[in-house]
C-alpha positions as CSV (number, residue, x, y, z in Angstrom):
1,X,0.0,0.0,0.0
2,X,1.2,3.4,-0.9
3,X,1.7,5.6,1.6
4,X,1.0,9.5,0.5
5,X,1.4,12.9,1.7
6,X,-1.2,15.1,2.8
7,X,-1.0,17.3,-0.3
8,X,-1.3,14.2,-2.0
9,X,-4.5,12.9,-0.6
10,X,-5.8,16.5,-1.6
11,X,-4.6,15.9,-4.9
12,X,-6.1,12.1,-4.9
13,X,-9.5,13.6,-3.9
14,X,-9.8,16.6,-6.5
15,X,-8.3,13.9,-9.5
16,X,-11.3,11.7,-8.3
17,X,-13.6,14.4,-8.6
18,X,-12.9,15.3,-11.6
19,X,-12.7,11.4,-12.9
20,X,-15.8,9.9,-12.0
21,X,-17.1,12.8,-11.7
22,X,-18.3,13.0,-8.3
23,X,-18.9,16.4,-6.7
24,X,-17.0,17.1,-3.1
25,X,-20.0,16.9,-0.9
26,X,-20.7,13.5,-2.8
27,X,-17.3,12.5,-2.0
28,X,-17.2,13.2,1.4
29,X,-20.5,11.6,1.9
30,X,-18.8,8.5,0.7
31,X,-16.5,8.8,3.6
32,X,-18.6,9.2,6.3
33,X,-20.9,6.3,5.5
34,X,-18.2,4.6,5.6
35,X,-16.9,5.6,8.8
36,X,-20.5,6.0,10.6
37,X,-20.9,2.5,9.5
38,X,-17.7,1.1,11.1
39,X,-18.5,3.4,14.1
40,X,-22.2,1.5,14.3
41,X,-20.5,-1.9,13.7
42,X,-18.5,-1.7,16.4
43,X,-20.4,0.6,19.0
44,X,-22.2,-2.2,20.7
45,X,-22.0,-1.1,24.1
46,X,-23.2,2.5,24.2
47,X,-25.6,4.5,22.0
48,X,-24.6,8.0,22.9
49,X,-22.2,9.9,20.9
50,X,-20.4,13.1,21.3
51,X,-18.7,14.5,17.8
52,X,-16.8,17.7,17.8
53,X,-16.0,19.1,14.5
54,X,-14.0,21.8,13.3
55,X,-15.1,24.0,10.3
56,X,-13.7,22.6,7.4
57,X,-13.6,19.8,5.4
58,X,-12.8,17.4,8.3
59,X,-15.9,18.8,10.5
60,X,-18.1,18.2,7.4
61,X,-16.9,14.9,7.4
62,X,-17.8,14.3,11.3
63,X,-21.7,16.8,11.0
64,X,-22.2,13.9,8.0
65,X,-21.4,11.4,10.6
66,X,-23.5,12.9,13.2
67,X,-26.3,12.7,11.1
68,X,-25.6,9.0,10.0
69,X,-25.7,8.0,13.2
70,X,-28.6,9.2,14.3
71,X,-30.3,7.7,11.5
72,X,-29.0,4.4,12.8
73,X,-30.4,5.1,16.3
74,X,-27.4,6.3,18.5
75,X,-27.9,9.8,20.9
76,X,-26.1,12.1,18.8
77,X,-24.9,15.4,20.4
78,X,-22.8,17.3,18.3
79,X,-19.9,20.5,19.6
80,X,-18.6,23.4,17.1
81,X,-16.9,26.4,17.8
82,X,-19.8,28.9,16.6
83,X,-22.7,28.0,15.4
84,X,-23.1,30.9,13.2
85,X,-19.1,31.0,12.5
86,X,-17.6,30.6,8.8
87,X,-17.4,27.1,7.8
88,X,-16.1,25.6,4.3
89,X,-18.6,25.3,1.3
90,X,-19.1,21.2,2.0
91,X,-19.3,21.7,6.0
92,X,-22.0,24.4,5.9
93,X,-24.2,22.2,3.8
94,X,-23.7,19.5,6.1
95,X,-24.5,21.6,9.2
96,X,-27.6,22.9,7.6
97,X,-28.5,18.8,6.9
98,X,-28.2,18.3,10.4
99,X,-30.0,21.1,11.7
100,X,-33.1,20.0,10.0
101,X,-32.7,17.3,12.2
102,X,-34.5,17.9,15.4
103,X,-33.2,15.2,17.4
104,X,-29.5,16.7,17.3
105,X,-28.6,19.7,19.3
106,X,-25.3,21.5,18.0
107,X,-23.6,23.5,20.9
108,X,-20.8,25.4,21.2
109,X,-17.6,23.8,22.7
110,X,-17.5,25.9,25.5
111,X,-20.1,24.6,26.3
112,X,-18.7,20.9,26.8
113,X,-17.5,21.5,30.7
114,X,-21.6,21.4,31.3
115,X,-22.3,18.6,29.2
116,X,-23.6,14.9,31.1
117,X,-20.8,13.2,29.3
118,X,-21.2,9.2,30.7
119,X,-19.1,6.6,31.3
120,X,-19.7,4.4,27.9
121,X,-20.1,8.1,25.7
122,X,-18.1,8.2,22.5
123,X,-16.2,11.1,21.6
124,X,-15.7,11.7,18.2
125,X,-12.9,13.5,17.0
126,X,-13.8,15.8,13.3
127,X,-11.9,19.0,14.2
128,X,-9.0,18.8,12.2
129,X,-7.8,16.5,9.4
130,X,-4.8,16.3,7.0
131,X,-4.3,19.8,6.3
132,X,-3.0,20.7,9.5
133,X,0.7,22.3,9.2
134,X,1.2,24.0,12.6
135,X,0.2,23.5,16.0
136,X,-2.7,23.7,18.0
137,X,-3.3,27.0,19.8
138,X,-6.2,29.1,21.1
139,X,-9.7,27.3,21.9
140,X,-9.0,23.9,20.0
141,X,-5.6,23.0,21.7
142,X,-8.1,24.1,25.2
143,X,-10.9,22.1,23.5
144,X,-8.5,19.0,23.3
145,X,-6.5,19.0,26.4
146,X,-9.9,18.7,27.9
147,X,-10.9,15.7,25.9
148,X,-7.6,14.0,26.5
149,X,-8.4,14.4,30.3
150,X,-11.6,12.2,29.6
151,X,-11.9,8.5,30.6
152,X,-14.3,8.2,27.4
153,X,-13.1,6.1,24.4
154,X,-12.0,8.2,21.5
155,X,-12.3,7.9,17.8
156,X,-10.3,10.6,15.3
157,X,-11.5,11.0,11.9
158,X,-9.0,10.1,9.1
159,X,-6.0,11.8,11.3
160,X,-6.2,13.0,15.2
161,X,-6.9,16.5,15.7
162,X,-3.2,18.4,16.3
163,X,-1.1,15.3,14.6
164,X,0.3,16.6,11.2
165,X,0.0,13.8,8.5
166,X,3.8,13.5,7.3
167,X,6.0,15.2,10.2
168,X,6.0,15.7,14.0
169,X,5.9,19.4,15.7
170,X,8.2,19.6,19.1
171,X,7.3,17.1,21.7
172,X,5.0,20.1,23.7
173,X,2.6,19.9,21.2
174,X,-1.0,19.1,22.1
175,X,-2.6,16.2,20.4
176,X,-5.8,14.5,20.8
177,X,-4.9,10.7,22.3
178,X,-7.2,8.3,20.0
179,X,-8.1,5.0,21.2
180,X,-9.0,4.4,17.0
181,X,-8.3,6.9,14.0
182,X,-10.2,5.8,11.2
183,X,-8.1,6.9,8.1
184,X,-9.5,7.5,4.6
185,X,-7.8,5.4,2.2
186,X,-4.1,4.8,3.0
187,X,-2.4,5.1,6.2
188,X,-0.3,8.4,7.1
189,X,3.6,8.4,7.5
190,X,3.0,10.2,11.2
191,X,0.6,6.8,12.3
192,X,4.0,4.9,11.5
193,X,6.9,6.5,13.7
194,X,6.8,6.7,17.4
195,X,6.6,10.0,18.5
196,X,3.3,10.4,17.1
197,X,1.8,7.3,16.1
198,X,1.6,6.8,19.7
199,X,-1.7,9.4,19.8
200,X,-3.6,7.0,16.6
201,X,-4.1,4.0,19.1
202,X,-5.5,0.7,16.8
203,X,-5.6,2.6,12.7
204,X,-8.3,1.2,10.6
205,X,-7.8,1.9,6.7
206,X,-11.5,2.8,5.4
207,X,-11.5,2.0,1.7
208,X,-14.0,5.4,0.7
209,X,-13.9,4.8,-3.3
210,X,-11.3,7.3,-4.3
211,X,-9.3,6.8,-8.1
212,X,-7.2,3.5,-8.6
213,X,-5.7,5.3,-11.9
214,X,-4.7,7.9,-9.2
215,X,-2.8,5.9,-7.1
216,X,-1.7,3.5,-10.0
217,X,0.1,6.1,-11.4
218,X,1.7,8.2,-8.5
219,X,5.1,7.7,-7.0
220,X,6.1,7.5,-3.7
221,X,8.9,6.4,-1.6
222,X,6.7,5.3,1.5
223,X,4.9,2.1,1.6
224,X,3.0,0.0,4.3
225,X,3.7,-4.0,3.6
226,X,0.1,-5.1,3.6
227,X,-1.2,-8.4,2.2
228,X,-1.4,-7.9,-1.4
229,X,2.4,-7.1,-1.5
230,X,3.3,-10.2,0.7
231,X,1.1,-12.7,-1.4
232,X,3.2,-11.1,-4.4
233,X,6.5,-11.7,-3.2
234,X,6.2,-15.2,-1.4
235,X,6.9,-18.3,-3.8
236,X,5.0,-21.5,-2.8
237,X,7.2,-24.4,-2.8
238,X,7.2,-26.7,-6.1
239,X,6.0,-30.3,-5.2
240,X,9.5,-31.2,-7.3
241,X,11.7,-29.5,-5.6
242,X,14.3,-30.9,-3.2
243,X,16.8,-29.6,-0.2
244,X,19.1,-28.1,-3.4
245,X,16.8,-25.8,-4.4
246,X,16.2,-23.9,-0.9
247,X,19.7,-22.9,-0.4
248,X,22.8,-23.2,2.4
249,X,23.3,-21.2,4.9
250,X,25.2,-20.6,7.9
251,X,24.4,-18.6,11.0
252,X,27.8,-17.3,13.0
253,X,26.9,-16.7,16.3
254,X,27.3,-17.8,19.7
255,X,30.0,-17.6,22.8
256,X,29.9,-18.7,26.4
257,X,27.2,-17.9,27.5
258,X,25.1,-16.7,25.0
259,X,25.0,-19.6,22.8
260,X,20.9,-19.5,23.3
261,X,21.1,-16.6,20.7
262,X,22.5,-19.5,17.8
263,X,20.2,-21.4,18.9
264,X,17.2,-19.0,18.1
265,X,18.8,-18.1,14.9
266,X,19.1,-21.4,13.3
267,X,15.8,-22.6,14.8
268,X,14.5,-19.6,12.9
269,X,15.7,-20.1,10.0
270,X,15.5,-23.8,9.9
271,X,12.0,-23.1,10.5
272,X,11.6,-20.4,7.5
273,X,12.6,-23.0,5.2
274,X,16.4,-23.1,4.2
275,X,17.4,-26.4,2.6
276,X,21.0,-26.5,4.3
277,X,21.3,-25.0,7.6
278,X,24.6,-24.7,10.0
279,X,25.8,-23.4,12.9
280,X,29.4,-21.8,13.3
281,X,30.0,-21.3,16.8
282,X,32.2,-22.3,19.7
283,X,33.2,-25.4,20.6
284,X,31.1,-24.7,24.0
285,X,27.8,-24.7,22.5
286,X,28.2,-28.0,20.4
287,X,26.2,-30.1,22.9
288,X,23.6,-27.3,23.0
289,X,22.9,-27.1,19.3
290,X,23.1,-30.0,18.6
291,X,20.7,-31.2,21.1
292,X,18.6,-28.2,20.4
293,X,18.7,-27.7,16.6
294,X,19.5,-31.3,15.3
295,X,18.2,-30.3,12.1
296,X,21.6,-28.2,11.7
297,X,25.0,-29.4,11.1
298,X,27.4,-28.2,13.4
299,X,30.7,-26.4,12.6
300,X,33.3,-25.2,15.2
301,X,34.6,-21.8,14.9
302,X,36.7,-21.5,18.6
303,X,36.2,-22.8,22.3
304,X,34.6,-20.3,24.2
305,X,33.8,-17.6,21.1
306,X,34.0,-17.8,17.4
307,X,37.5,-17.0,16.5
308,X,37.8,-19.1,13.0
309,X,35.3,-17.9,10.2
310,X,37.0,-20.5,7.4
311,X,34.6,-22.9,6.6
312,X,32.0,-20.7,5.1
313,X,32.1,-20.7,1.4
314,X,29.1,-21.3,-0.5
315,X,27.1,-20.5,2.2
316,X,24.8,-17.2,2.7
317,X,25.8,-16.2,6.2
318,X,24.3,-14.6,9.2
319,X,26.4,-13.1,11.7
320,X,26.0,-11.7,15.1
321,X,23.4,-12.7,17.4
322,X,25.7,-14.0,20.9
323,X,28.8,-13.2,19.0
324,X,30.7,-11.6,21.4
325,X,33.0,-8.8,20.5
326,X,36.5,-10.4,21.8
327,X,39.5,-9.2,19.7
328,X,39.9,-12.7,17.6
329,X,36.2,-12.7,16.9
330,X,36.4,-9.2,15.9
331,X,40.1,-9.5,13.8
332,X,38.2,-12.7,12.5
333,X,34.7,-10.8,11.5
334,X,37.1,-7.6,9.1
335,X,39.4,-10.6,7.4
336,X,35.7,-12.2,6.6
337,X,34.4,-8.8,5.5
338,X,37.6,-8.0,3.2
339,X,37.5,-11.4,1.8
340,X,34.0,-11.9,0.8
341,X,31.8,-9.7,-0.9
342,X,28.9,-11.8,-1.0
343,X,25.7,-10.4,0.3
344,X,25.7,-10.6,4.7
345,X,22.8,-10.6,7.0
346,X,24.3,-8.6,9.8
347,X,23.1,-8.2,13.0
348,X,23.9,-7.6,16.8
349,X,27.6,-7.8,17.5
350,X,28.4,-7.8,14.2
351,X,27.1,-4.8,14.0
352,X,28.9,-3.6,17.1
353,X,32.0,-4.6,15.9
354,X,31.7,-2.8,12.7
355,X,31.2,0.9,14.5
356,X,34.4,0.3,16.3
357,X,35.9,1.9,13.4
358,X,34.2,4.4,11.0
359,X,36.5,2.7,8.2
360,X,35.0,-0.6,8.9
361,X,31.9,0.3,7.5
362,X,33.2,0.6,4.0
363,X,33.7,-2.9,4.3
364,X,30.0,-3.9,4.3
365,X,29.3,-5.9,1.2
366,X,27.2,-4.0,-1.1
367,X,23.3,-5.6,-1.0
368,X,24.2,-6.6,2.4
369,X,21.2,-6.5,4.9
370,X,22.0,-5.1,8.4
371,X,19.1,-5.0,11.1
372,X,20.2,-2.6,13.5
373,X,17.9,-1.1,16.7
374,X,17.9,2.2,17.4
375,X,20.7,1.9,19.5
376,X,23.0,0.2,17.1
377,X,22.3,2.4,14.2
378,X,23.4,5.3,16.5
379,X,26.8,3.6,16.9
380,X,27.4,3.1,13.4
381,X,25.5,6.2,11.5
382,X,25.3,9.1,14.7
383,X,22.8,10.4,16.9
384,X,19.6,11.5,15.6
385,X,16.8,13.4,17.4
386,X,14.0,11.8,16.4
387,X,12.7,8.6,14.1
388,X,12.1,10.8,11.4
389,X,15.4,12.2,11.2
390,X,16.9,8.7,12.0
391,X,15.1,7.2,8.7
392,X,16.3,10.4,6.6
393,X,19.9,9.6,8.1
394,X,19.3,5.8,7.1
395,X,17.9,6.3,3.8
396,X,21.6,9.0,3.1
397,X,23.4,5.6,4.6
398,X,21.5,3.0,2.2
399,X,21.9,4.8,-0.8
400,X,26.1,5.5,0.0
401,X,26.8,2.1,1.0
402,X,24.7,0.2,-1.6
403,X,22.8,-2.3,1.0
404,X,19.2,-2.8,2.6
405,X,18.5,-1.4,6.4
406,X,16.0,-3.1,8.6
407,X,15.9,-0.1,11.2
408,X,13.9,-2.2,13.8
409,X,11.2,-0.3,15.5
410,X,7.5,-1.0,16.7
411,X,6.8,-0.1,12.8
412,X,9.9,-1.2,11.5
413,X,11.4,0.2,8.4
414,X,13.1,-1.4,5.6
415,X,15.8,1.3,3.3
416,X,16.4,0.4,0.2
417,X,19.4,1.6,-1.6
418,X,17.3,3.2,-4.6
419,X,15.5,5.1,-1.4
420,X,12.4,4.0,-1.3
421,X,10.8,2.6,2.3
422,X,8.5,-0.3,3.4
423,X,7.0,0.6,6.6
424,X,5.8,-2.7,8.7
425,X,2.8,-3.5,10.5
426,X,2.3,-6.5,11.9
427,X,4.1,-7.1,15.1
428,X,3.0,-6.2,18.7
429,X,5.0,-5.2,22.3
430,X,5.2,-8.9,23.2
431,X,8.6,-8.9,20.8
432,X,10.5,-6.0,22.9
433,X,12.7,-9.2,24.5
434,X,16.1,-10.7,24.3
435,X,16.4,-13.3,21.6
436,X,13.4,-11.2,19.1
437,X,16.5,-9.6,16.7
438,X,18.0,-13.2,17.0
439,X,14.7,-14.9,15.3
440,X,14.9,-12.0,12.9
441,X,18.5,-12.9,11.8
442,X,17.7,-16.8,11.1
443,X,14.7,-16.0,8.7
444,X,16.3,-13.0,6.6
445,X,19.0,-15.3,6.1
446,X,17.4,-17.9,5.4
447,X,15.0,-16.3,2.8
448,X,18.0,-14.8,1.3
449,X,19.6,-18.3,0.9
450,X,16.5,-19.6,-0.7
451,X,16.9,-17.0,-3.3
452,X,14.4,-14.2,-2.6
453,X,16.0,-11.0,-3.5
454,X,17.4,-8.7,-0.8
455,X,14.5,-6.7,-1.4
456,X,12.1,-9.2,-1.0
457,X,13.7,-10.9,1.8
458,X,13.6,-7.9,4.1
459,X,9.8,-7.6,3.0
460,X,8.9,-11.1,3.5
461,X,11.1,-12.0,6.9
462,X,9.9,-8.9,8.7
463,X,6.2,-9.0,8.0
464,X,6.7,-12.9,9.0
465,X,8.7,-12.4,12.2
466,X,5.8,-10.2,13.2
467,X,2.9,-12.0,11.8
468,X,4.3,-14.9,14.2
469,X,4.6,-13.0,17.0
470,X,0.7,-11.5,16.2
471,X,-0.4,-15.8,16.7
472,X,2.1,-15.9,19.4
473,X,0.4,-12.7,21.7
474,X,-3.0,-14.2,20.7
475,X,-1.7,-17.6,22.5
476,X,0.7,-16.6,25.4
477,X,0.1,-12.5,25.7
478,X,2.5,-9.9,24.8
479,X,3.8,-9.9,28.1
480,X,4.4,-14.3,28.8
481,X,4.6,-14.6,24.9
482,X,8.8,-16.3,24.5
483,X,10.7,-15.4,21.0
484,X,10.7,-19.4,21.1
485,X,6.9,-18.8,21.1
486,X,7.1,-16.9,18.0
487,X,9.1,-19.4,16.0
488,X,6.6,-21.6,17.0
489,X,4.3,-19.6,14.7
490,X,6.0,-19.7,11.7
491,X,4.5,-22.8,10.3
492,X,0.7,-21.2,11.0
493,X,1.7,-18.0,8.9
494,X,2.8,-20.0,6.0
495,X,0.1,-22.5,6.1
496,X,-2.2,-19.3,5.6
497,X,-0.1,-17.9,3.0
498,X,-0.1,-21.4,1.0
499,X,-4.1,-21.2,1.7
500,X,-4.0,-17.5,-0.1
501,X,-2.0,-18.9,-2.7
502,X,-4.1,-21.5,-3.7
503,X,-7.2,-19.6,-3.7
């Protein structure tokens, strides 16, 4: 799914007009039928609503709404600044369709400090949509601190009021906390980075009609890996295939006392379907992974950490989770680097040994894929204030050193070298634990062996490694849920992507 900017969407709405044709006030009518059906759908515990629109395009949308609802039964109350203020062309009509309605009372917002708000009351957020580009200030930014301070469950239409749709303002700023946003068509780059997708709570994508042509034919760097994107990249296994065909790979990894790290790596991967999996590690963990992951073969790189990185060729390696950074394993890792310029999955320590040095960087394979956290991309790239500037930073870094960044994060972004960004969303909190990046590792690497491209390996792994962990939180919780849990999973997500496949 393309992911646009706000002047964009404006753009996508005015082509569409002028397309089907459809008139403005028809268009937005589309939208909020859509969203006062969702709202109905899932409203099964209260019939009172309390809608607060602003006076332009996004309050038509929510006096539209207000009137929808009532015409499916629900108490509608609805808030505006004045009454008998300047609205836009499309909200005025709507505002005089709603006050031939004498069931609805409009009031003023001061007024909402008097209002009998209960305890199962909705509150509706249509006071300000896309368009924002500063701020909030004066009455609204009172209005919603006010509504933030309510217990109430909130819903924001298309964007919540005082988030911008493609950057963040300072960290002051006052934003309205939504428990849903329902968002017109396509999901906004702000619902997507932390700072401010925190205020969206759960985003639900309403579908309201507008151009394909229009989106067929715009560009974009952004995207949101949905469905229709994974079931294109994923390749069903041919019923005449054999162990050849799947690749050979090799996960470096492990020292004393943190051989469990190999071990989630090559259960990962064994479990994401490489034909050839093995295990270079220290001579201490042989027992372990070998008990552990007997579907691997075994190949000793040192006693106590991996000093000997030899007997790799042929193989499409993974290095770093439980590496250790102890000067062999590190002299080990840069001869490895200089040697071989064969793609890498690097992760971890690997990655920690790299931003020793500034120089060792150059040393990255091109098409390489690295999967640093936030923390780790710091120590190789600098300090950024925030995630937007961190993926700008990224993006400069993919481009320059030719290879694929998996900058891990609740949404967690994939940089391609040509610049463009896939934005993930399945995943949940129950992942923020040890051992997580390690399952990570084992299935990009093993994709990659199997002969996806580097593109389509980052896609595919990271919308796997959180569709797992989705089945996983549903079983266990986010907070019991293990990263052993969420390899667990993997055969469930592929049996459903066979199932789509086949259909």
């Amino acid at each position: 799914m393309k992911v646009f900017t706000a002047e964009q969407i404006r753009n996508w709405d005015q082509f569409t007009i002028s397309q089907e044709p459809v008139s403005s006030v028809q268009l937005m009518e589309r939208a909020s039928m859509e969203a006062a059906h969702w709202i109905s759908e899932n409203a099964k515990n209260t019939r009172k609503m309390a809608l607060f629109c602003g006076n332009g395009s996004n309050g038509g949308d929510g006096l539209a709404i207000a009137r929808m609802l009532y015409m499916k039964g629900f108490d509608v109350d609805v808030f505006v600044n004045d009454p008998k203020g300047k609205f836009s062309e499309d909200a005025l009509l709507n505002l005089k369709r709603l006050r031939d309605i004498s069931g609805i009372t409009v009031r003023k917002f001061s007024e909402m400090p008097q209002y009998g708000f209960d305890d199962k009351t909705i509150i509706i957020d249509a006071l300000l949509g896309t368009g924002l580009s500063r701020p909030l200030e004066g009455i609204y930014k009172m209005l919603v601190e006010e509504l933030n301070e309510k217990k109430n469950t909130r819903i924001s239409i298309d964007v919540p009021s005082g988030l911008s749709a493609d950057m963040m303002f300072d960290n002051s700023t006052t934003v309205l906390k939504a428990d849903y946003t329902l968002s017109f068509q396509c999901w906004k780059r702000s619902f997507l980075h932390p700072e401010t997708g925190k205020y969206t709570g759960k985003v639900v994508v309403l579908d309201i009609g507008l151009s394909e042509k229009y989106k067929t034919i715009t560009d974009t760097p952004y995207f949101v890996i949905d469905d229709l994107l994974i079931e294109s990249v994923f390749k069903p296994r041919s019923d005449f295939s054999h162990k050849g065909n799947y690749g050979k790979m090799g996960i470096i990894g492990g020292s004393y006392g943190k051989i469990g790290a190999a071990v989630l790596a090559t259960r990962s991967a064994l479990k994401a379907g490489a034909g050839l999996t093995f295990t270079i590690a220290p001579q201490c963990g042989y027992e372990i992974l070998q008990t552990t992951c007997p579907e691997a073969m075994f190949i000793e790189g040192g006693e106590n950490y991996v000093n000997d990185f030899s007997e790799v060729e042929g193989m499409t390696l993974g290095i770093g989770p439980g590496l250790g950074t102890h000067e062999e394993t590190e002299a080990g890792l840069i001869k490895l680097l200089k040697d071989n310029r064969m793609p890498l999955v690097l992760d971890a320590d690997a990655l920690n040994i790299i931003s020793k040095k500034q120089k060792n960087i150059r040393l990255i394979p091109e098409k390489t894929i690295i999967t640093p956290h936030p923390k780790e991309f710091e120590r190789l790239f600098g300090s950024t204030e925030n995630s937007y500037q961190r993926l700008e930073l990224a993006k400069e870094k993919a481009k320059e050193l030719r290879v694929y960044i998996v900058l891990k994060d609740h949404h967690t972004q994939i940089i391609t070298p040509q610049g463009n960004v896939f934005y993930n969303i399945t995943g949940n909190a129950g992942l923020a634990k040890g051992g997580s990046g390690d399952i990570l590792t084992g299935i990009l690497t093993s994709l990659l062996a199997q002969g996806y491209s580097e593109e389509e390996t980052c896609i595919l792994g990271v919308w796997l490694h959180g569709k797992a962990a989705d089945y996983a939180s549903e079983k266990h919780s986010k907070e019991s849920m293990l990263p052993t849990d969420v390899i667990d999973e993997l055969g469930a997500v592929f049996i459903e992507l066979n199932n789509k496949k086949f259909l």
